[in-house]
N, C-alpha and C positions, 0 to 999 in steps of 0.2 A: 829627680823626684819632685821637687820644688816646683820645675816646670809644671810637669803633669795636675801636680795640686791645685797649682794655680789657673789652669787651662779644665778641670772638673768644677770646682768654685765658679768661675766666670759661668759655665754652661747650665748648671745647675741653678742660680741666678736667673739667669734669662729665661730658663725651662718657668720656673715657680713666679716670675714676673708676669708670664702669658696667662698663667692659670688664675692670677691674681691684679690684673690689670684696671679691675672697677674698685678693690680696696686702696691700690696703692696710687694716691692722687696724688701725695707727696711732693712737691717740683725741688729738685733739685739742677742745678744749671751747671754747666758746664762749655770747656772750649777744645778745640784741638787745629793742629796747623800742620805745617810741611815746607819744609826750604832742605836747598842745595846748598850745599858749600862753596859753589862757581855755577855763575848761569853762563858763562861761555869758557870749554879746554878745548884741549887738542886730543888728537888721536894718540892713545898711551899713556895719557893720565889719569890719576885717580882723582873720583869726586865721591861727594859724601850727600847723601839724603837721609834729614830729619825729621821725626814724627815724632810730636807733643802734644799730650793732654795735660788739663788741669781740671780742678772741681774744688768744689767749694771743702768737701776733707777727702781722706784716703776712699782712691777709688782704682775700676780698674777695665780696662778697653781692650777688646782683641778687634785688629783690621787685616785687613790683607793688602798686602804691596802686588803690585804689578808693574812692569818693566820693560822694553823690548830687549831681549836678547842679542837682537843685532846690532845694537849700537855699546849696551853696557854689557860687561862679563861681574858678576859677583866675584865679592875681593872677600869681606866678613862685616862683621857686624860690632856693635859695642855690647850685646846681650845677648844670653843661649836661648832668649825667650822670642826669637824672631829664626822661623823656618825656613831655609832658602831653597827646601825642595818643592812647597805648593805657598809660598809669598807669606804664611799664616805669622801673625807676633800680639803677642799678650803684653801688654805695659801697665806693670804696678808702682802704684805710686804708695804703697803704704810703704813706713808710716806718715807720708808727706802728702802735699794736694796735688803734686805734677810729677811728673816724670815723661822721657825722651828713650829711644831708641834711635841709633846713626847704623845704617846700613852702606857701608864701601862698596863701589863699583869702579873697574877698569875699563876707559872708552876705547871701544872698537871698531864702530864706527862712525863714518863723515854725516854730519847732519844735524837737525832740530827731532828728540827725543823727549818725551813726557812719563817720571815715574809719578804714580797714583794709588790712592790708596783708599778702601774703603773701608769705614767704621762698621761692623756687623755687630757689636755691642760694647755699649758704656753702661756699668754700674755703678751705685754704691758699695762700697767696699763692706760697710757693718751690715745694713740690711738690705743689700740686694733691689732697692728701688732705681729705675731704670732715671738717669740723669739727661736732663734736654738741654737745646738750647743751643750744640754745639752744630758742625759742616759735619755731613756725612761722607760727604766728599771730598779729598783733598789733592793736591796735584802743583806740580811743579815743573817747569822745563829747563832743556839743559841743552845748548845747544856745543856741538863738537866739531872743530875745526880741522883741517889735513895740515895745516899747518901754522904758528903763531895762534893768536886768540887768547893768549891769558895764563895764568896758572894755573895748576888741576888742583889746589888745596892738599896737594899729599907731603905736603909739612917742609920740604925741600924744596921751592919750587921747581920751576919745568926744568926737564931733561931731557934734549933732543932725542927721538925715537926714530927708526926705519917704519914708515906708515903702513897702514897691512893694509889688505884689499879689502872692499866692504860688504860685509857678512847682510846687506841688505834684501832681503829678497820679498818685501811686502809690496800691495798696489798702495795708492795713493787713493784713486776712483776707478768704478764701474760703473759705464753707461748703458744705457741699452736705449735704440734710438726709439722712444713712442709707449714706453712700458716701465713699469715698474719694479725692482726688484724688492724682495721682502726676506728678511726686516733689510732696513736702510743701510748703507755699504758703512762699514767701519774695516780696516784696515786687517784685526786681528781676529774676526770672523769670513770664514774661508767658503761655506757652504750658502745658497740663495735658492730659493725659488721665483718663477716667472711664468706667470699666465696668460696667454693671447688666444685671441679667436680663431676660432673654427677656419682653415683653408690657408694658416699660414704658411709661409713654407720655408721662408728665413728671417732674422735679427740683426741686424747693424749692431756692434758691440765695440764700445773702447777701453779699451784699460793703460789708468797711467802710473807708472812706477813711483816708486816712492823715493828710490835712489836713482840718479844720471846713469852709474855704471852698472845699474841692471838690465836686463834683457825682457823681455815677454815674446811668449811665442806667439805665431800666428793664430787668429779663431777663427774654429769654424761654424759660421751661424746657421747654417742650412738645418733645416727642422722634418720631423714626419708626424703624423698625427699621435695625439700620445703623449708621455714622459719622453723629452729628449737631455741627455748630462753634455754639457758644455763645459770645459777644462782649462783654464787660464792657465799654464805655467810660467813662473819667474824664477828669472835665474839670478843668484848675486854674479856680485863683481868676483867674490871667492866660489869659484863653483858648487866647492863643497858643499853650499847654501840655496837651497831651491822652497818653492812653496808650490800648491796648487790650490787654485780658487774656481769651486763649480758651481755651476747656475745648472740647475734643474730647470729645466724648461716644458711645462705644460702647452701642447695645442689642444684644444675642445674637439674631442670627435664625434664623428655619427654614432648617433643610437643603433644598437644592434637588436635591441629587444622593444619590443609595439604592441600597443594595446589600443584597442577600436573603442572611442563612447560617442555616439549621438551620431556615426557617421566620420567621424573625424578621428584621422590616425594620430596616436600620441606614442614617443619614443622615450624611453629610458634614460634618463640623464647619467652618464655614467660616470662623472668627477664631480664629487659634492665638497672640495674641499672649498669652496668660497658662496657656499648655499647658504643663509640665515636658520638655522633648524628654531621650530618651536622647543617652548623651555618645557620640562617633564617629560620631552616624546624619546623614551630609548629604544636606539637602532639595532637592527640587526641583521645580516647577510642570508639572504636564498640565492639557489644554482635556479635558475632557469632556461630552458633551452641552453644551457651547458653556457650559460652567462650569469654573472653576479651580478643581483643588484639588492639595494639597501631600501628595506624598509624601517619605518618609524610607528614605533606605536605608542598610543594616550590609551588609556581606558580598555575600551573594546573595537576602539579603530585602529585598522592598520594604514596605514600613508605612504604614496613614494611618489618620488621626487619625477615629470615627466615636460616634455615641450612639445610645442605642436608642429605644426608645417612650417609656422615662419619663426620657430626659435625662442616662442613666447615661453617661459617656465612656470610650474607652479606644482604646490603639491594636489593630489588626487587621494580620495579612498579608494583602498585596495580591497579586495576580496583574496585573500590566499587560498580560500577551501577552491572556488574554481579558476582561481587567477583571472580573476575581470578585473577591470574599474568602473567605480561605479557609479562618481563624481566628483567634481571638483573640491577639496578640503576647505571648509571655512571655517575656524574654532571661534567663538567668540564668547566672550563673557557678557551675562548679563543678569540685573541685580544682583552679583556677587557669585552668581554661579554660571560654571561652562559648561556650555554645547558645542555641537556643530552643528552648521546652518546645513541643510542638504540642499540641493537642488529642488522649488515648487514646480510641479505640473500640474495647473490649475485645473485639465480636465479629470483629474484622479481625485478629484474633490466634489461632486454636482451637488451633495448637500450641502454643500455651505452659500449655494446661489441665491436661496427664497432671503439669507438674511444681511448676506455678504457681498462684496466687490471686491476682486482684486486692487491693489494700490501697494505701493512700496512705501513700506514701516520703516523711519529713521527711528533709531533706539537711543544714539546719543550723536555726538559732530561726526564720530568717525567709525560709525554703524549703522548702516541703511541698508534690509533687505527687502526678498517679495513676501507682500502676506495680504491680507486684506481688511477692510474694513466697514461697520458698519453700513448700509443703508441708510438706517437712522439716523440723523444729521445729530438728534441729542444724544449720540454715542460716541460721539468724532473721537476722544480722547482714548475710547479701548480700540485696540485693533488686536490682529488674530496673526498666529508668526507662525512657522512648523520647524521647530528644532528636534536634534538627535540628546538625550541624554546620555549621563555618564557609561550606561550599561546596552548603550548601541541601538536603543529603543526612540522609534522618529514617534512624536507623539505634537497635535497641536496644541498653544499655550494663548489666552488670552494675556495683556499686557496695558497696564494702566500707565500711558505715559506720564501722567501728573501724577499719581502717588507713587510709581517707579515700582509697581509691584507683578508679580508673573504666577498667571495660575492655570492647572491645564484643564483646557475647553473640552468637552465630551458632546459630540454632534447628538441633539436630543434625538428619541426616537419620535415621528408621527404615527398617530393611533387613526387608521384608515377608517373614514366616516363612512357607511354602505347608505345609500338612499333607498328605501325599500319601496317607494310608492310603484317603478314601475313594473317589481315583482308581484305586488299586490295589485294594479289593475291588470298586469296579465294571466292573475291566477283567478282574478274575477271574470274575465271571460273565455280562458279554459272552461272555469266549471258551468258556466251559463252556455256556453256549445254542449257541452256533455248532458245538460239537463234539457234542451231541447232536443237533441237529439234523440234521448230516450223516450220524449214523449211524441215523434214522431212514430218510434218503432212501437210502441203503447199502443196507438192512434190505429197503424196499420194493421195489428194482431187483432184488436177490438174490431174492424172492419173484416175481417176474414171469416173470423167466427157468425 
C-alpha cells in the first residue's frame, strides 16, 4: 500500500507540474548516480547496481532499470519499491535528502554488459516542484569473465562455478552496403526499415554478433518491387536463446495510376512514407481504378503527390469531381496570408495588354512568380500576380512591393467611343439621292402632262 501511495503521489506531482509549469519557476537542484559493486566478475557471480538521488530536502524520483537478460539474471533487490517485471522503482528519500536502491543480479553470461537507467521524474517531496540540475541518464558497465577476473561482491568472495553456455543472442551491427537503415542499429531494437530506388533487385547485408559462440544465419538480400522482410536470426551458444532482427525493405515502384496535363503523362506516387507533406494539408485515401492513392487537402484544394517521365515529384491539384489534374500545387504566403499560385497563361488574359507586360514578380528571396507589370515605367514598384484564395477562387491581386501590401485588381471596363460622322455623312447623301431622285420623277410627270 505504501508503495502504491507513493508511486500515485510521484504521478500526480508530475501530472499538476505540467499544468503549472509557468507558475512553478522555483529551482531546486538536485543529483543522482549509479555504480556496480565490481566492474569486472566471473560467470556465476553475484553483482550489485546502485541508484542514488539526493536534493536539497525530502524528495522523491521514479526511473527505470534496464539490463540485458543474457548476461545478468535478477537475484532481488534492497527495496519492494523497485519492480523487476517492467525495470520501474520509486526512491524516497523522506524524511532525509538521499536515499539509494541496490538491485542483485546473477552473471550468466561472458562479456562487456551495460545496466542503465532513466530518470522519468524528480520531485519535491512538500510541493511537487520538479527539481533540476541532475543526469537523466545514468549507466554503468560490468564486464563478465568465463573464468578469474575478480570477485563478484556477493559477501564471500568467488566460488568456483561449472560455466554455462551464453544465453547471448543479440547482433553487435547491421550493415547494409550503400543505404541506410532507420532508426540507427542499437542492439535491443529488432525491427528496421530501408528505402532504395526504383529497379533494385538485391542488398549486400552484414551482421555481426555480439557473442563469439553465437551463430547468424544466412541473408537473403534479393528484393522485388514493393515491401520486402528480411530476417536476421541468431542463435546463442545455449540454444534455447534465439532473437530475430527484420529489415523491412522498401523498392520504389511504378506508378500504376496516370494522369495527362499539358500533354505530359504523370504517375501516381504510391509510397509517400519519406515525401515532405505541407503542414495543415489532411490526407485521405480514394479507390481508383481499383488502386489507392492519397490525397491532401488545404481549404478547397485537393493535392496528390505525382512524377513525371523522368522521376521528377511534386504535388499537383487534383479535381476529384472528374478526376483530372489541373496543375501544378504551389502554396505560398504572402503578406501574411496564403494562396496558391496556379499556373499563368498569358493568352487568357488580352485585357490586361493595353496596360501590362508580362515579367516575373519576385515577392520575397524565396518567392518569384509569373505576373506582369506596368508599362508605365513610374509604376515599376506595383505589379500584377494571379492567385487562388482560401475558398478556391483564382482572382488577380495588384501587389505594392515597397509598402508590401496586396489588393485585388478588377480589369476596368471600356466604354466603346462610336464615331458618328461617317453615319452622318452617309445619311446625308442617302437623303440627297432620295431628294433628287424625286424631283427627277416631279420633273418627268410635269412633262407628260
Amino acid at each position: 500500500m505504501k508503495k502504491i501511495i507513493k508511486v500515485a503521489l510521484l504521478t500526480l506531482c508530475l501530472v499538476m507540474s505540467c499544468f503549472n509549469s509557468v507558475d512553478r519557476v522555483r529551482a531546486i537542484s538536485g543529483s543522482t548516480s549509479m555504480w556496480a559493486s565490481a566492474s569486472s566478475v566471473t560467470v556465476g557471480d553475484t553483482v550489485s547496481v546502485t541508484v542514488y538521488v539526493s536534493a536539497e530536502g525530502p524528495a522523491i524520483a521514479q526511473l527505470q532499470l534496464y539490463y540485458n537478460s543474457g548476461y545478468l539474471q535478477y537475484s532481488g533487490s534492497s527495496s519492494s519499491d523497485y519492480n523487476p517485471g517492467n525495470g520501474y522503482m520509486v526512491i524516497d528519500t523522506y524524511p532525509n535528502s538521499s536515499a539509494s536502491i541496490t538491485v542483485t543480479f546473477r552473471t550468466i553470461g561472458v562479456g562487456t554488459t551495460t545496466v542503465s537507467a532513466s530518470v522519468l521524474g524528480f520531485i519535491d517531496y512538500d510541493d511537487g516542484y520538479n527539481i533540476t540540475g541532475y543526469s537523466s541518464s545514468l549507466s554503468t558497465s560490468i564486464t563478465i569473465n568465463q573464468t578469474g577476473g575478480g570477485g563478484g561482491g556477493g559477501g564471500g568472495g568467488y566460488t568456483p562455478v561449472t560455466p554455462t553456455k551464453s544465453r547471448d543472442a543479440s547482433l553487435s551491427s547491421i550493415t547494409v552496403s550503400g543505404f541506410d537503415i532507420e532508426p540507427g542499429f542499437s542492439s535491443d531494437v529488432y525491427n528496421y526499415k530501408i528505402y532504395v530506388p526504383r529497379g533494385t533487385e538485391s542488398i549486400s547485408i552484414s551482421a555481426d554478433k555480439s557473442s563469439s559462440t553465437a551463430s547468424v544465419s544466412s541473408i537473403d538480400g534479393s528484393l522485388v518491387p514493393g515491401w520486402n522482410e528480411i530476417n536476421i536470426n541468431v542463435t546463442a551458444e545455449d540454444t534455447d536463446y534465439t532473437s530475430t532482427y527484420t529489415l523491412n525493405v522498401y523498392v520504389d515502384e511504378e506508378p500504376t495510376v496516370f494522369y495527362t496535363l499539358n500533354d505530359q503523362q504523370l504517375g501516381v506516387v504510391k509510397n509517400l512514407d519519406k515525401v515532405e507533406v505541407y503542414p495543415e494539408h489532411e490526407a485521405r485515401d480514394l479507390e481508383i481504378e481499383g488502386n489507392k492513392i492519397t490525397v491532401f487537402k488545404w481549404k478547397a484544394y485537393d493535392v496528390i503527390y505525382l512524377e513525371d517521365s523522368e522521376q521528377n515529384r511534386d504535388f499537383y491539384l487534383y479535381s476529384e469531381h472528374d478526376n483530372t489534374v489541373i496543375g501544378k500545387y504551389r502554396p505560398v504566403e504572402i503578406v501574411g496570408r496564403k494562396f496558391v499560385q496556379p499556373d499563368v497563361l498569358y493568352e487568357n488574359f488580352p485585357d490586361l495588354e493595353e496596360l501590362f507586360e508580362p515579367a516575373k514578380v519576385r515577392i520575397s528571396d524565396d518567392i518569384e512568380m509569373d505576373g506582369w507589370q506596368y508599362k508605365d515605367p513610374q509604376l515599376y514598384d506595383f505589379k500584377l500576380i494571379y492567385l487562388g484564395d482560401e475558398n478556391g477562387e483564382m482572382k488577380l491581386y495588384t501587389i505594392d512591393l515597397t509598402e508590401q501590401t496586396l489588393q485585388r485588381y478588377v480589369v476596368p471596363e471600356v466604354e466603346e467611343v462610336i464615331d458618328y460622322k461617317p453615319y452622318i455623312f452617309f445619311s446625308a447623301a442617302v437623303a440627297g439621292a432620295v431628294t433628287l431622285l424625286l424631283a427627277f420623277i416631279a420633273i418627268g410627270r410635269k412633262k407628260t402632262n
